[in-house]
C-alpha positions, 0 to 999 in steps of 0.5 A: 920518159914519154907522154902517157894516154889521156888528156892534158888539163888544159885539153879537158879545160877547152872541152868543159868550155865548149861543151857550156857554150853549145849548151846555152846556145842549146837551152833556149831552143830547146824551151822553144821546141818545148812550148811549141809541142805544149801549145800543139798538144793542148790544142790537139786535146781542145779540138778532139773535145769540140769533136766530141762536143759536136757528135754529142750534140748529133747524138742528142738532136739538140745545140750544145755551147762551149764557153771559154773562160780566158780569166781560169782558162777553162771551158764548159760544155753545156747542154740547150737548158744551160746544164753544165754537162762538162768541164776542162781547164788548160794545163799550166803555162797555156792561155787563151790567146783569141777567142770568138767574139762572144766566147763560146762555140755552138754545134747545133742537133744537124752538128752545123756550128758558129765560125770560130777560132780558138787560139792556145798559147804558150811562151812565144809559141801559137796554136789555132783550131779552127771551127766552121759553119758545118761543124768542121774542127781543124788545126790550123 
C-alpha cells in the first residue's frame, strides 16, 4: 500500500512551528509600524489645523493663540479678546512630547507666528511639526 496525499502529522507540526515563531517576530513590528502611522497621522491633522489657524487669523486682520494643554492633551484656539473659538484633543495613546516654551502658538493678522515646534508621540515613535516666523507650518 503506498503513501497517499497530504501532509504528515509531523510536517504540519513544523509548519505550526514556524508560522508562530515569524509571527512573534512579526508582531512587534508591526505595532511599530502602527505607532509611527499614529503619531504621523495626528501630526498631519494638528498642522492642517495650525494651517487653518493661520488663514483665519488672515481672514479676520487679528493674532489668534493655540494653546497646548500637555496634562489633557488638547489645544484651543482663541481669538486677541481670549475667546475660545475652537477646541480639539489627541486621539488615545498620543501625547505632547515638546512644546514651545510657553505652550502656545500665535499667527498674527499678516499670518507672521512665533517659532515653535510641536512634538506628537506615540509608543517609541516621533513626529515634529515645525512653525516659523512667517507663518510656515511644515512636518518635519
Amino acid at each position: 500500500m503506498g503513501r497517499s496525499g497530504g501532509f504528515t502529522q509531523m510536517e504540519v507540526l513544523v509548519c505550526v512551528g514556524l508560522a508562530t515563531i515569524l509571527g512573534a517576530i512579526a508582531v512587534p513590528k508591526l505595532t511599530a509600524w502602527g505607532d509611527v502611522a499614529r503619531a504621523h497621522g495626528a501630526a498631519s491633522s494638528l498642522a492642517s489645523e495650525l494651517r487653518h489657524a493661520r488663514a483665519r487669523a488672515l481672514v479676520r486682520g487679528e493674532t489668534l493663540t493655540i494653546r497646548f494643554d500637555p496634562a489633557g492633551s488638547s489645544w484651543e484656539t482663541r481669538d486677541a479678546q481670549g475667546g475660545l473659538i475652537d477646541r480639539s484633543q489627541l486621539p488615545p495613546r498620543l501625547w505632547f512630547s515638546a512644546l514651545p516654551q510657553n505652550r502656545q502658538l500665535r499667527f498674527g493678522a499678516t499670518g507672521r507666528s512665533d517659532n515653535g515646534t510641536v512634538a506628537l508621540s506615540c509608543g517609541g515613535s516621533t513626529a515634529r511639526i515645525v512653525v516659523n516666523q512667517r507663518g510656515r507650518v511644515r512636518i518635519g
